[in-house]
C-alpha positions in Angstrom: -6.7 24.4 -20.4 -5.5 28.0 -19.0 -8.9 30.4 -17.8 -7.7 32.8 -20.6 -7.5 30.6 -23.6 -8.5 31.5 -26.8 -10.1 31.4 -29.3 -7.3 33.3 -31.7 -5.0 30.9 -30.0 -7.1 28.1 -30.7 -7.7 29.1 -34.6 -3.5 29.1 -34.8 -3.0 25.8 -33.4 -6.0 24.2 -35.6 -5.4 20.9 -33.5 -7.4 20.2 -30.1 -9.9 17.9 -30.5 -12.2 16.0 -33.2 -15.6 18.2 -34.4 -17.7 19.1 -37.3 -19.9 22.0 -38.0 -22.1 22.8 -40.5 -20.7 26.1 -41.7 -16.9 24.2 -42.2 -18.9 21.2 -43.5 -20.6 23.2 -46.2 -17.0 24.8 -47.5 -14.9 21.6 -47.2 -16.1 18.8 -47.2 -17.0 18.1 -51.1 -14.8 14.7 -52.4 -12.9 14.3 -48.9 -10.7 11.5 -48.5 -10.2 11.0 -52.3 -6.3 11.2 -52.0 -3.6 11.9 -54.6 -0.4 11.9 -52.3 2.8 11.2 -53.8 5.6 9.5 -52.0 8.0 12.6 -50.2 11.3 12.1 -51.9 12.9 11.0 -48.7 10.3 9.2 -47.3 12.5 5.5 -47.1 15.3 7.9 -45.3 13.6 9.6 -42.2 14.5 8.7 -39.0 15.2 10.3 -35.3 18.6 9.9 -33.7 18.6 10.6 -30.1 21.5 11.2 -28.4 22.3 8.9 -25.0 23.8 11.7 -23.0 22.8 15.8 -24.9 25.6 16.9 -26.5 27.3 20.3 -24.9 28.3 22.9 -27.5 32.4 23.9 -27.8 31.7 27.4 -26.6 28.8 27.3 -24.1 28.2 29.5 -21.8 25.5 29.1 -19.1 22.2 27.4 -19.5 23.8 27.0 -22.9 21.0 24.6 -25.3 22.2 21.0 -25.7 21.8 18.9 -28.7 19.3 16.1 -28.0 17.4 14.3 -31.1 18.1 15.0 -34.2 14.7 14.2 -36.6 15.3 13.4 -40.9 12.0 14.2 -42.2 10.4 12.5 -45.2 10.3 15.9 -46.9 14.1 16.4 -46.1 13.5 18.5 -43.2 16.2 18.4 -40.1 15.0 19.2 -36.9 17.1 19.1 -34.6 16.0 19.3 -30.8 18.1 21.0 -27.9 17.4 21.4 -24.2 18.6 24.0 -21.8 19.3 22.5 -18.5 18.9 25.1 -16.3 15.7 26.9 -17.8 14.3 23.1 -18.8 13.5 24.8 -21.9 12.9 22.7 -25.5 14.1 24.5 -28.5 13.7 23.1 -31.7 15.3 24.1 -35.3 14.2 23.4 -38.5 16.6 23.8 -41.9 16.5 21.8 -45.3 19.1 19.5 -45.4 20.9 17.0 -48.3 21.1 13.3 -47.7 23.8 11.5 -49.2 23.9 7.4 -47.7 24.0 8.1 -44.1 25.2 11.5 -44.3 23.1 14.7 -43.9 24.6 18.4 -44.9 22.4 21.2 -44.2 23.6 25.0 -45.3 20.8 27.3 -43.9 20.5 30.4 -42.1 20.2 28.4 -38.8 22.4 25.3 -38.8 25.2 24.4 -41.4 27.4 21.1 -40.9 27.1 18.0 -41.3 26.1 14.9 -39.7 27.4 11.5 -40.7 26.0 8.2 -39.2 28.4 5.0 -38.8 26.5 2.1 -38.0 29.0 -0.1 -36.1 29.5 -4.0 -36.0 28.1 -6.2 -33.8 29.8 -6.3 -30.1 30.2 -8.6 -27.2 27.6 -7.1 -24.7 25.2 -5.9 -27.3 23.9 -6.5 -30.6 24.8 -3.4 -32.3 25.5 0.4 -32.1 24.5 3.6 -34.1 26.9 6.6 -34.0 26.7 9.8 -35.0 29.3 12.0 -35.9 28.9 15.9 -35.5 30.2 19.1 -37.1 27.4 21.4 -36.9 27.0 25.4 -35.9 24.0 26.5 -34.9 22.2 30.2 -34.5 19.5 30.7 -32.3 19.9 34.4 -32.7 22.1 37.2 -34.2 24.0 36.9 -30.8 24.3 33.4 -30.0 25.9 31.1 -32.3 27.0 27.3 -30.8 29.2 25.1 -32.3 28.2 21.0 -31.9 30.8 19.5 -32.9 32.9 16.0 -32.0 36.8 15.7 -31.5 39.6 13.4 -34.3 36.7 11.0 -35.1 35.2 11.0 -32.1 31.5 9.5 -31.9 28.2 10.1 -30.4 26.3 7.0 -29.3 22.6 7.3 -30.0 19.5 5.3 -29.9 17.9 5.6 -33.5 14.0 6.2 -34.2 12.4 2.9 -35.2 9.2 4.1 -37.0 5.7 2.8 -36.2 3.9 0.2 -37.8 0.1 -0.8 -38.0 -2.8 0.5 -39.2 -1.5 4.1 -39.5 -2.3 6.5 -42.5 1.6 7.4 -41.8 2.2 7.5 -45.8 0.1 10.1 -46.4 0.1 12.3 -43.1 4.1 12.0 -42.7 5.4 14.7 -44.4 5.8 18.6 -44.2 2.9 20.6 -45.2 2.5 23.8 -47.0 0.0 26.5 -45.2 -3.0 26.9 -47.5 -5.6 29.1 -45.3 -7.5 29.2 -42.1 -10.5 29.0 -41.7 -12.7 30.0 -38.2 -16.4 28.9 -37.0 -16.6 31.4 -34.1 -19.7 31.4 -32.0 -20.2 33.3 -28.4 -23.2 34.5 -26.3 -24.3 37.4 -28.8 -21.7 36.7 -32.1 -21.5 34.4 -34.3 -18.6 34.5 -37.4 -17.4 32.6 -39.9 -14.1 33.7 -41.4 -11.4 32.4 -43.9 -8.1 33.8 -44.6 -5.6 32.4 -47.2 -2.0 32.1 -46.8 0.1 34.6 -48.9 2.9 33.3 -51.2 2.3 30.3 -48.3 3.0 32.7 -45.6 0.0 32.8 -43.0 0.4 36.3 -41.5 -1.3 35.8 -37.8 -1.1 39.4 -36.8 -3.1 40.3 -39.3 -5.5 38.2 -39.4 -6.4 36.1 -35.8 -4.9 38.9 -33.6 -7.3 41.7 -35.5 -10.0 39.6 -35.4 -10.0 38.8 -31.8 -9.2 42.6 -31.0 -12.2 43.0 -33.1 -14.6 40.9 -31.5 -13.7 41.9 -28.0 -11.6 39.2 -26.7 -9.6 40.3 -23.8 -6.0 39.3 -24.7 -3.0 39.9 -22.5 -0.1 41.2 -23.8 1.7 37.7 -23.9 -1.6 36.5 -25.3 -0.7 38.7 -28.4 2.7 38.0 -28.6 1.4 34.6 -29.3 -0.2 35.8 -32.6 2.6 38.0 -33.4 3.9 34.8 -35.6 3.4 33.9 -39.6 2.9 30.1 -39.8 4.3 28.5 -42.7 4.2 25.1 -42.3 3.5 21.7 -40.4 5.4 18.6 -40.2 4.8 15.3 -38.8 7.4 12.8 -39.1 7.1 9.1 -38.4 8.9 9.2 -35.5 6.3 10.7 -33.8 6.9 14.3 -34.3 4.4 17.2 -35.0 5.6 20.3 -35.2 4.5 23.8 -36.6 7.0 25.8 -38.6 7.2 29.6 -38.5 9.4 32.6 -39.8 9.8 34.7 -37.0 12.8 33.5 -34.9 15.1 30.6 -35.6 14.1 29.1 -32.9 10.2 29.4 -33.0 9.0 25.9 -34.1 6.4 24.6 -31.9 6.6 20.8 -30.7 4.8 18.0 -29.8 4.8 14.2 -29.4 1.9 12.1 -31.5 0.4 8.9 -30.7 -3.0 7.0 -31.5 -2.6 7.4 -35.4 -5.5 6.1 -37.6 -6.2 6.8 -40.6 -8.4 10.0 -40.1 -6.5 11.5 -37.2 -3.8 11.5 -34.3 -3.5 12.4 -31.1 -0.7 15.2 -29.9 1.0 16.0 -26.6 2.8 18.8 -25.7 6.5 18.4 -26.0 7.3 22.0 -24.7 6.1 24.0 -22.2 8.1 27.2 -23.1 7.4 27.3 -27.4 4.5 29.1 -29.3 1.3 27.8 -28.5 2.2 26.9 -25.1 -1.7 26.9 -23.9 -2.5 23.9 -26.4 -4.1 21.3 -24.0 -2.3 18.0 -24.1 -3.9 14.6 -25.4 -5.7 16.6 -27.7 -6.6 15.4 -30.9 -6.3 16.3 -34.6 -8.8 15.3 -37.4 -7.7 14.6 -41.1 -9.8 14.7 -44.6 -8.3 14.3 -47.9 -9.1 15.7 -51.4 -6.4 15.3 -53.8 -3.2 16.7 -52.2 -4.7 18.8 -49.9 -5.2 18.1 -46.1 -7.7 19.8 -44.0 -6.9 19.7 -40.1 -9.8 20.5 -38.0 -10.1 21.0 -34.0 -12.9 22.2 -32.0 -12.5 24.1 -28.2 -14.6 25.7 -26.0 -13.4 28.5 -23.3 -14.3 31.3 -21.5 -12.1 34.6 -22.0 -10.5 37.0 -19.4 -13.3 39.4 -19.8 -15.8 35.8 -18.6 -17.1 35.5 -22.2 -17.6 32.3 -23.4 -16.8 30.7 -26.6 -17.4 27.7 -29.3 -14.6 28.1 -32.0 -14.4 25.2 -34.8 -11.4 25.7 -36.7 -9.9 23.8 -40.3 -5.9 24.6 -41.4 -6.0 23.9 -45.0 -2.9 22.2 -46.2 -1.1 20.9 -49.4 1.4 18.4 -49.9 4.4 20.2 -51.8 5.5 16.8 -53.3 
């Protein structure tokens, strides 16, 4: 992890690695792991699509992003990945979007189109094929606006997400997750805080609350540092196709990505899919930890690091969650 991470950074992630302490343990830890999670209402139709060779938009222009995966979520989320070739950037969008058989329409701000999948009959050199047909216009910004989109019936061959089995808690973590509060165990050489913040009309202002507090406490931020916490978090998602992703308001492009693995049933383990997104100074294999009461999820990561100024921290941190469902 970078000499200048933290600890605000650390608090808006929520996710590095497994801990307890006995300040969070004595605010959240009453009835854990009694669970009451319904079923997302897509849940039996989420599924990844990724494309064989990224697909260039009709009026690109240099270093123009490329559609790449395209991720269903149980919730009915579409996000839809893109790569920029000559920045090797990853840029992901998220939208709501309408299934209907093997056809999703989205209509936000971001993307509108549709996607249709045709699942193809069996050939002579393979067993099968999944296309994708595409008709979608995307907006990263109020400048740039891409159209994806495939010519008289054309199709895109793609290799389709097969989700994981085994002894996963996928049911209940797989889904997209409402921002409830944060809450901070901060300890350093001569401080010592324990903070909580709740999400407003599920809006998690950052600038208000993790960038003022680290001001506050003397940690020695660069400006890109606080452009970091310039964000409102509104959600998280994690998909069974091995997506984790945290969903803010900011930009249309600001969703931060990363790949999960080694699910049990309390926790998984996250790599960084990105290396140019919010949160960029996450360190990878790290690992998030999961208890339950009722609907509600609490994610909980511990990190130690020594600030710019050479102070050193212990920051435990909980994101409190609800399923929307």
């Amino acid at each position: 992890m970078k000499k200048f991470f933290l600890y605000a950074f650390a608090a808006m992630t929520a996710m590095c690695m497994t801990a307890c302490s006995s300040s969070d343990d004595d605010n959240n830890n009453d009835n854990n792991n009694v669970m009451n999670m319904p079923t997302p209402p897509y849940a039996d139709k989420a599924v990844q699509y990724s494309l064989d060779t990224p697909k260039t938009p009709e009026n690109a222009e240099e270093d123009a992003p490329q559609l790449k995966t395209i991720d269903f979520t149980e919730s009915g989320d579409l996000l839809v990945e893109f790569f920029k070739p000559i920045s090797k950037t990853t840029v992901y969008l998220k939208e709501k979007a309408t299934a209907n058989g093997n056809s999703y329409t989205v209509n936000g701000t971001k993307m509108r189109g549709t996607i249709k999948v045709v699942e193809q009959a069996a050939r002579a050199t393979r067993s099968g094929s999944t296309n994708i047909i595409v008709d979608v216009a995307v907006t990263f910004s109020a400048e740039q606006t891409y159209t994806y989109t495939t010519e008289d019936g054309e199709t895109i061959t793609v290799k389709k997400g097969v989700p994981p089995t085994g002894d996963q808690a996928l049911a209940i973590l797989s889904r997209t997750w409402n921002v409830l509060g944060l809450i901070l165990d901060l300890k350093g050489d001569d401080v010592k805080a324990f903070m909580t913040w709740p999400a407003t009309n599920g809006l998690l202002d950052l600038r208000t609350t993790l960038l003022k507090e680290a001001l506050d406490r003397g940690v020695s931020l660069t400006s890109e540092e606080q452009d970091e916490l310039k964000k409102t978090l509104k959600s998280v998602t994690i998909t069974k196709t091995k997506l984790f992703a945290l969903n803010y308001t900011d930009a249309p492009d600001d969703v931060a990505s990363w790949d999960w693995t080694d699910s049990s049933k309390t926790g998984i383990r996250i790599t960084l899919k990105d290396g140019k997104m919010g949160n960029k100074f996450i360190e990878d294999a790290s690992m998030i930890s999961f208890t339950f009461n009722g609907n509600r999820c609490n994610m909980k990561m511990a990190t130690t690091f020594t600030d710019n100024a050479n102070k050193k921290w212990d920051a435990i941190v909980t994101l409190q969650l609800q399923s929307p469902e």
